[in-house]
N, C-alpha and C positions, 0 to 999 in steps of 0.2 A: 294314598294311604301313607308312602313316606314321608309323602310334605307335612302330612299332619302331624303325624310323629315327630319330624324334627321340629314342626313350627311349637310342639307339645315340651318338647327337650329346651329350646332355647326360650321362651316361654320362663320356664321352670331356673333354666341359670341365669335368667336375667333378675327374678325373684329372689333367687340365692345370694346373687353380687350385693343387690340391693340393700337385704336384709343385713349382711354383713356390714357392709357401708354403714347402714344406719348405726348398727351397735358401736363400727370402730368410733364414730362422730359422737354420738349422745351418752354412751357410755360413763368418760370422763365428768361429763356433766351430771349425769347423773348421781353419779359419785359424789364431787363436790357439794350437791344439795344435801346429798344423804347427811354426807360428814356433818355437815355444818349443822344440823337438826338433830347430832347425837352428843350426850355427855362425855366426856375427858375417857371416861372410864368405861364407856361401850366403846369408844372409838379407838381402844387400845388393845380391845380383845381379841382372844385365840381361838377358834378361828374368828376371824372379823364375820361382824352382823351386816352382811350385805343390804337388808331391810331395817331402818331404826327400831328398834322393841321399844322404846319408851322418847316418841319422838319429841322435844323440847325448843322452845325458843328462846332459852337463856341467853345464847353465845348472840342473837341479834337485840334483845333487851340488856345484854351487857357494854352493847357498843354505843346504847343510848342513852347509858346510865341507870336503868330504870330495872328496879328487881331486888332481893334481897341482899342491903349493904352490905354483912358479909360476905355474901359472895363477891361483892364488889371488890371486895377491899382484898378478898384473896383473890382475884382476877389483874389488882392493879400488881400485886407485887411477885404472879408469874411474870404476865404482859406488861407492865407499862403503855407500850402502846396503844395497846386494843380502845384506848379513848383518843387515840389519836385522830381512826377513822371519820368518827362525825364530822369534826373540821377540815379532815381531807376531803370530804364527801361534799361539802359547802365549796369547797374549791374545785374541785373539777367541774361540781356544776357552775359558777360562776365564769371560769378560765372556758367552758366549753358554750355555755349560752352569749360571752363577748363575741368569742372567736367565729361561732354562727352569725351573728348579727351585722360583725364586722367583713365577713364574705358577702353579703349581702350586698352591703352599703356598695363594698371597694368595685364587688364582681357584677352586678348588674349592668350600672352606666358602662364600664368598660366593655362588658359586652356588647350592649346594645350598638356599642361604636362600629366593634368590630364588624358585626353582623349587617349594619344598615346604611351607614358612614364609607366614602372611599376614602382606608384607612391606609398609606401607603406601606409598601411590605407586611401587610396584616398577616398573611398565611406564614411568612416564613417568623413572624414573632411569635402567634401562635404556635407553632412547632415547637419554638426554642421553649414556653410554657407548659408545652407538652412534656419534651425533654428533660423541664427541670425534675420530675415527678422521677425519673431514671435515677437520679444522681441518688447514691446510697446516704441517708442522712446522716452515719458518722464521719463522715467529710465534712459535715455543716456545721459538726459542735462547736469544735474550738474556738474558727472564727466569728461565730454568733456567741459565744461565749465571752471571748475579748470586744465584743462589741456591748452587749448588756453590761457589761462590767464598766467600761466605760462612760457608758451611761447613767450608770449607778443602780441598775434595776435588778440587780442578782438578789436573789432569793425574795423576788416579788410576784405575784400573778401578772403583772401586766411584761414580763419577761418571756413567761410562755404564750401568751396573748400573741405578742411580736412575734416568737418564734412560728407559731401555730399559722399564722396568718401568713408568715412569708412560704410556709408548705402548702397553705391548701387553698389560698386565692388563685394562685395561677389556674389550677385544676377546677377551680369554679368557674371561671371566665369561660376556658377551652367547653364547659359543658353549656354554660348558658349562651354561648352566641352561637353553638349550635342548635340548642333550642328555640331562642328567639328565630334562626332561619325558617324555621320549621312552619311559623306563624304567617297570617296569608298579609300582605302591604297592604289591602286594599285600605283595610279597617282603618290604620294609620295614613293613608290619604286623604279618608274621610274626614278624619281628625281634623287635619291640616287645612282643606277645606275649610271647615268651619270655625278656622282662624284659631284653633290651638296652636301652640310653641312646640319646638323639636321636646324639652324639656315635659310639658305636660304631655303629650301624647304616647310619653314612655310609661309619668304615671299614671295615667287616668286611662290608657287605652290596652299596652303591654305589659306590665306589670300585674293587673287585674288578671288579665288571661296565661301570665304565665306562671299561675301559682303552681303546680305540679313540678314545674323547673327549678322553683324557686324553692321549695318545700324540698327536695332532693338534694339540693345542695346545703343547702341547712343542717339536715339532718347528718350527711355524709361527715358535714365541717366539724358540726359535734362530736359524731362517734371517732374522728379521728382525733379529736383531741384531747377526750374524755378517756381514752384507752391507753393514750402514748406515755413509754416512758422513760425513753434515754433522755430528750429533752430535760425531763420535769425532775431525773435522778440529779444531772447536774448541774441546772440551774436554780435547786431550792434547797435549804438546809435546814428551814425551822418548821414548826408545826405551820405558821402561820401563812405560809405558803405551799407545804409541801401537798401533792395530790393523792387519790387516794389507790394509784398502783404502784407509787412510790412509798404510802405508810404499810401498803401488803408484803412486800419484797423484805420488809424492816422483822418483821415477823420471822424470819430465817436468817439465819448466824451462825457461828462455827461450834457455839453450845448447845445449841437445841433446835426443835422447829415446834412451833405452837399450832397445830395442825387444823386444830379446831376451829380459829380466829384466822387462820388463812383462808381455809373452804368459807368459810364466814362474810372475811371481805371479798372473796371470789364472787363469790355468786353477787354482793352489794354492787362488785365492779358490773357484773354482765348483764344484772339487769336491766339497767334505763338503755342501751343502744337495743337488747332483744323486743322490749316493749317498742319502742320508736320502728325500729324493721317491722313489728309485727302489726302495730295500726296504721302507719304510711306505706305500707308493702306497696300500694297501689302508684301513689306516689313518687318512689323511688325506680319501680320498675318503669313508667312513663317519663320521668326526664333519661334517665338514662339511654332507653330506647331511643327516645327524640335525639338526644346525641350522637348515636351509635348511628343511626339512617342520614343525616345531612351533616355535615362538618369541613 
């Protein structure tokens, strides 16, 4: 009878921790949708309308131009910016689908080296790739900063491309030649056997089978680059490059905060990595896991 009682009590406080957790997480989020689906002038009221009474989608039809001009025009000369977003939104997906493709490319073959190749001191290079993931990225401005600048690439996407690639290839490697281990040789034998190259039997034999590896590091390489934004604050200065958690931040200043057009690009920012987690779930938990068991 105690046991059941207590197993009843803790039961109950693991429900209560829970519950809470979830509101302290989703709360804020939910917040940010609300806001952004209310008028200037509900979202400034006493007490505040925790539920939108008259919920709108101005403030996302104002980012895309598209609504009534006046209101346009009185939006351009609160915000200026708020038309900024579209083309920041063009650029992180741009800056974020290179930066995926280019993991790909760079982290594949190197993996597969690592993993199948006797690569001499592989593990302790690996490490050091592992390691670099440690190093706090405001150590890495400056001198990636005098280095693009030299190059001539400041305030270009293909500046954060470089940057973005030199943080999250190593961490692609480290996870795909642990997956590639994971995969049985024979298949690749057989390959070989039947007179394929080292080269074709990566593509035509591993590659095919290690979409779920592949697909996780993708995605990862995206959302990390899609979101970042010390990088992108100070290597871009015009529209024409800047991204779009650097035109949300521009939104706040020492005269005012446009609160509206903030939860606005808020939510524009969180949604393409939420979508992506939520239809590759499957996929991201299985490379990951494959990394996590052999390495």
């Amino acid at each position: 009878m105690i046991s059941r009682r207590t197993d009843i009590l803790r039961t109950c406080g693991l429900m209560t921790a829970a519950a809470l957790f979830f509101l302290f997480m989703f709360t804020p989020v939910y917040w940010m949708v609300a806001t952004s689906l209310m008028t200037e002038a509900e979202m400034l009221a006493v007490p505040p309308h925790f539920i939108p009474q008259a919920p709108t989608l101005r403030n996302y039809a104002t980012i895309f131009g598209i609504g009534d001009p006046e209101y346009i025009a009185f939006a351009q000369n609160r915000a200026p910016a708020v038309f900024d977003i579209f083309p920041a939104m063009i650029n992180s997906l741009t800056v974020g689908l290179c930066v995926a493709l280019a993991n790909l490319l760079i982290a594949s073959p190197a993996a597969y080296a690592f993993s199948r190749l006797n690569v001499r001191r592989s593990l302790p290079l690996l490490m050091v790739y592992l390691g670099s993931r440690m190093l706090p990225p405001i150590m890495l401005v400056v001198p990636m900063f005098l280095l693009m600048r030299n190059f001539g690439l400041i305030d270009t996407p293909l500046s954060l491309i470089a940057a973005y690639c030199i943080l999250t290839v190593p961490f692609s490697i480290w996870l795909l030649q642990a997956y590639f281990k994971t995969m049985p040789v024979e298949l690749e034998d057989s390959a070989v056997i039947d007179g394929a190259t080292r080269w074709q039997t990566m593509r035509y034999v591993v590659l095919p089978l290690a979409r779920p590896g592949l697909t996780c590091v993708a995605i990862l390489a995206f959302m990390a680059s899609w979101s970042e934004f010390l990088f992108a604050v100070v290597f871009t200065k015009t529209t024409a490059s800047k991204t779009l958690p650097v035109v949300t931040a521009s939104f706040v200043d020492t005269a005012s905060i446009q609160f509206d057009y903030v939860m606005t690009a808020g939510v524009l920012t969180a949604l393409p990595p939420f979508l992506l987690a939520l239809i590759f779930q499957r996929y991201i938990v299985g490379g990951l896991a494959a990394g996590a068991v052999k390495g």
